[in-house]
Each structure stands twice: as structure tokens, then as C-alpha cells.
C-alpha positions as CSV (number, residue, x, y, z in Angstrom):
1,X,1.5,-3.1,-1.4
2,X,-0.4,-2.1,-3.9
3,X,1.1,-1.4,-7.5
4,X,-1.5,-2.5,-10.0
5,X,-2.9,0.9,-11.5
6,X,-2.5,2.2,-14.8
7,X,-1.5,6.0,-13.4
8,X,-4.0,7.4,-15.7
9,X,-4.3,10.6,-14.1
10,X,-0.6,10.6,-14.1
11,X,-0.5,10.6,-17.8
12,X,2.1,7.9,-17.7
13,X,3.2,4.9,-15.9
14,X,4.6,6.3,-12.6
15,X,6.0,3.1,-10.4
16,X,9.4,3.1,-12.6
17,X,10.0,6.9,-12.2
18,X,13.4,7.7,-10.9
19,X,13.7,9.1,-7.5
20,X,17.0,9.2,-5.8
21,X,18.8,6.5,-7.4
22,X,16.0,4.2,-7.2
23,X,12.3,3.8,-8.8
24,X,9.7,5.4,-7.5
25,X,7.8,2.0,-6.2
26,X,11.1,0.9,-5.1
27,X,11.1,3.4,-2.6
28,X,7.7,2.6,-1.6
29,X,9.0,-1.0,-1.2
30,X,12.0,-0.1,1.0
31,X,10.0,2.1,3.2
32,X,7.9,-1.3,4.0
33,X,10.4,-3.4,4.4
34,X,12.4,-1.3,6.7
35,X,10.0,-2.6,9.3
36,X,7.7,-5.7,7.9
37,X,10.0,-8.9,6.8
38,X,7.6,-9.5,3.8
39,X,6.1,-7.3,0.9
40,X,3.3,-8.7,-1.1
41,X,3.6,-6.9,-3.9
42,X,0.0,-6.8,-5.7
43,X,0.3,-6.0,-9.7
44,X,-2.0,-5.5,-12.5
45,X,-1.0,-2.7,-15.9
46,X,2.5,-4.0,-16.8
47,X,3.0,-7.0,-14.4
48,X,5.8,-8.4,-16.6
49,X,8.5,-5.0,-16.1
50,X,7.6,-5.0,-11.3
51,X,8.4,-9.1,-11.4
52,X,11.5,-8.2,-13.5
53,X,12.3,-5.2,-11.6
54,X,12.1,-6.9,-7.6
55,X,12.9,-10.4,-8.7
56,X,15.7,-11.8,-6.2
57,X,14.5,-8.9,-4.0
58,X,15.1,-10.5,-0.8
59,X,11.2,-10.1,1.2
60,X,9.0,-9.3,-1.9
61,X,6.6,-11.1,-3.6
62,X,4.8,-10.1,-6.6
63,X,1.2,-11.5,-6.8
64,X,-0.3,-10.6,-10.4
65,X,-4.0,-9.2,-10.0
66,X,-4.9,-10.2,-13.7
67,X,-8.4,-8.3,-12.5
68,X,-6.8,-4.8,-11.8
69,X,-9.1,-3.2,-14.1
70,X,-12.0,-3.9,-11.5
71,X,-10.9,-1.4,-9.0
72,X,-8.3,-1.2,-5.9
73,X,-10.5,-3.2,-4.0
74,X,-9.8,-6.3,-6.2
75,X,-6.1,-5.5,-5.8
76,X,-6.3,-5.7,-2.1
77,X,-8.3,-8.9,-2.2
78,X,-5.9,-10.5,-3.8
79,X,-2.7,-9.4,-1.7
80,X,-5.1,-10.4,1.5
81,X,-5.0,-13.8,-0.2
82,X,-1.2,-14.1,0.3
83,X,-1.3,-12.9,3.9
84,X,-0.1,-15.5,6.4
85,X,0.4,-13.4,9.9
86,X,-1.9,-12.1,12.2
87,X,-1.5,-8.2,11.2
88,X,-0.7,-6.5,8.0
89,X,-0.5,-3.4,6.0
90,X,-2.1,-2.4,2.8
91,X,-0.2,0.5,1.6
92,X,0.3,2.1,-1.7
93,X,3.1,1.8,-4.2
94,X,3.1,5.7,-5.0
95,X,3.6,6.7,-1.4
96,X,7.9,7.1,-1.3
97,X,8.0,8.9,1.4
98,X,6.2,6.7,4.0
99,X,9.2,5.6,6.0
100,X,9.7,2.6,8.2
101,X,8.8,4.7,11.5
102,X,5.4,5.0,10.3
103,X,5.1,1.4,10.0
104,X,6.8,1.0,13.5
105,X,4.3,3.1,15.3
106,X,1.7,1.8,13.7
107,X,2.6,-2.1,14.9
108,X,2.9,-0.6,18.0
109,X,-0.8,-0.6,18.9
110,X,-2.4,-4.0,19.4
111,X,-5.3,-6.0,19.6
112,X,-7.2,-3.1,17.3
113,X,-8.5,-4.8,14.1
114,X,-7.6,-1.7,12.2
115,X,-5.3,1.3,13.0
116,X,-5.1,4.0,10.5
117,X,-2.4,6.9,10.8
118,X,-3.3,10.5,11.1
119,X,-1.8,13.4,10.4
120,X,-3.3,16.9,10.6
121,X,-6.8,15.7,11.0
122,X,-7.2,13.5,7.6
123,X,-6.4,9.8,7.8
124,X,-3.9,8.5,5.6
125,X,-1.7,5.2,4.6
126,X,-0.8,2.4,5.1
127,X,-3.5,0.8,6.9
128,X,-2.3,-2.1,9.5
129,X,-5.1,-4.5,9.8
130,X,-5.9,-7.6,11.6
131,X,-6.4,-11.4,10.3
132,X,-10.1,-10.7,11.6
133,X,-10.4,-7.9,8.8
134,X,-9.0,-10.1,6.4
135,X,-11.6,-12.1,6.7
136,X,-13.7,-9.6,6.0
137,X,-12.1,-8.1,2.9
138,X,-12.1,-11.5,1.3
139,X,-15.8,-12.4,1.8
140,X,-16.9,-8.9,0.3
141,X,-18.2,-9.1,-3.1
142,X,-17.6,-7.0,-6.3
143,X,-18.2,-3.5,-5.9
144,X,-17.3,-3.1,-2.3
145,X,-14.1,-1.3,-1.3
146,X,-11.7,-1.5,2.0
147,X,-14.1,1.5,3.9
148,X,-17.1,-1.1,4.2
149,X,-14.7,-3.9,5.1
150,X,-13.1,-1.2,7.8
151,X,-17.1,0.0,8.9
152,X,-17.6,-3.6,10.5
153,X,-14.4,-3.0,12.9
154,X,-13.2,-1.0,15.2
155,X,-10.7,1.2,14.2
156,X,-7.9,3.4,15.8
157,X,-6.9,6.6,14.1
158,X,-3.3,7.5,15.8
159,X,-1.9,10.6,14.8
160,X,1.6,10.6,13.4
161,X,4.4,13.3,12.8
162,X,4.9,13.8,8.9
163,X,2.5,14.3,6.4
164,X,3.9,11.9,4.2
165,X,0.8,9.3,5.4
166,X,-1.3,11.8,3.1
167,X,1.0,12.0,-0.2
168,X,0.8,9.7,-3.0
169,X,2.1,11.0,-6.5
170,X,-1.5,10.9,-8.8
171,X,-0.1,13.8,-11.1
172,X,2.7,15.4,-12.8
173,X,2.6,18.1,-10.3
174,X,2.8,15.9,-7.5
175,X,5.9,14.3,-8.6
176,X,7.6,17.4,-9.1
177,X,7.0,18.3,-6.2
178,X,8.5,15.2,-4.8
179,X,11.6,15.7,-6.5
180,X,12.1,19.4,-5.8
């Protein structure tokens, strides 16, 4: 799971926000682990408060991405490192409301290097992807992201029921709207 960003079109540092009793990313954490026994949590701006915050979280590890700064792609490069199954997800840290049925249907397809949920037409996250794609994303150089790493695979685009695939909190307005 991705958590590494600075939320600067958020204004201010979003993961810790409250929402329903919990943090923000702590939701995003709990909605992965409803269905995957492991989280690799990938950090970057403010590593130090997310390996306070989940340790003795039972299925999470925190890997520190001291090269955040160079784009998401790094960040999932360096969670890819850390992935020891066959299939995996890269999912985002400001997506709350991605529950652990998403996840389920997703892991219900097999043998597809890549299956991407879909909802209303737009692809969305997380992503589950195969050891073969890993692979990929960790022999790709600087200044690629996950779409060319995804463009040498085929991929399966299955359409799911909520529209919470599509919503991550970038902006002020977006979290009020969560929280309304």
C-alpha cells in the first residue's frame, strides 16, 4: 500500500486524518487486510509518525522509500521488493473506502498477470498483479511508471459494484465529502 506522498494538493498531511474512530490510512489498511494476510506498507514524507502508528499491527510492514520524492513509481518498486507470493495488490493509502470485497473479487480471477477493477467505465484501485509483473516493475528504470509495466501484460478490467475503486482523498473537498 502506498503511503509515501507529501499530500501537497491536499494542503496538509492527509494519512493521519480522523475518520470514524480511526486514521484515515488506517482505514485504508484494514480494508486490505480484511482479505490479504500481509500489508506492505510503502513510506516516504514522515516515515517516522506510519512506523509508530502500525507498529505491533499484526500483518503490516512498513518499508521506508527514502526516494519518495522521485515519484509513485519508486514507491511501488520498492514495496514490489518486499513481495514474496505469487499475486499482489498495489493500492493506495488515501482510498478508505475500498473494502475487503473488492479485494475478494479481485483474487477471484486467476492466471491474468494484471486485473484492474472497474466501475462505471474508468478503471480504478487497487491493482492485483502477478509475480510475472513484478518482474517487470522492478527491472523498469527511472522515469517509468506502473502503465508501461502493465502495457507488456495482459490485463483484465472487471467491473465492480461501488465507486469507491475511483475515490482517493487528493483535496480538502474530497475529504469532506468523505466525512459527510
Amino acid at each position: 500500500m502506498l503511503a509515501a506522498g507529501e499530500s501537497q494538493r491536499m494542503g496538509k498531511w492527509k494519512l493521519l486524518l480522523p475518520l470514524g474512530g480511526k486514521s484515515l490510512i488506517e482505514c485504508s489498511v484494514c480494508g486490505a487486510l480484511g482479505a490479504c494476510g500481509r500489508v506492505i506498507l510503502v513510506t516516504g514524507h514522515r516515515n517516522d509518525e506510519l512506523e509508530r502508528l502500525f507498529t505491533g499491527f499484526a500483518g503490516v510492514t512498513p518499508v521506508h522509500n527514502p526516494g519518495y520524492r522521485e515519484g509513485m513509481f519508486s514507491s511501488i518498486q520498492a514495496g514490489a521488493a518486499r513481495v514474496e507470493t505469487e499475486r499482489f495488490f498495489i493500492a493506495l493509502g488515501d482510498m478508505p473506502s475500498v473494502g475487503k470485497e473488492v479485494y475478494e473479487k479481485l483474487l477471484s480471477y486467476g492466471n491474468v498477470p494484471a486485473v484492474i477493477p472497474k466501475y462505471g467505465g474508468k478503471k480504478g484501485h487497487p491493482v492485483l498483479l502477478s509475480d510475472t509483473v513484478k518482474e517487470i516493475i522492478l527491472s523498469l528504470g527511472p522515469g517509468h511508471t506502473l502503465r508501461d509495466a502493465l502495457a507488456r501484460v495482459e490485463t483484465l478490467a472487471v467491473p465492480v459494484d461501488t465507486g469507491n475503486v475511483l475515490v482517493d482523498i487528493d483535496e480538502e473537498g474530497d475529504y469532506e465529502n468523505l466525512i459527510s
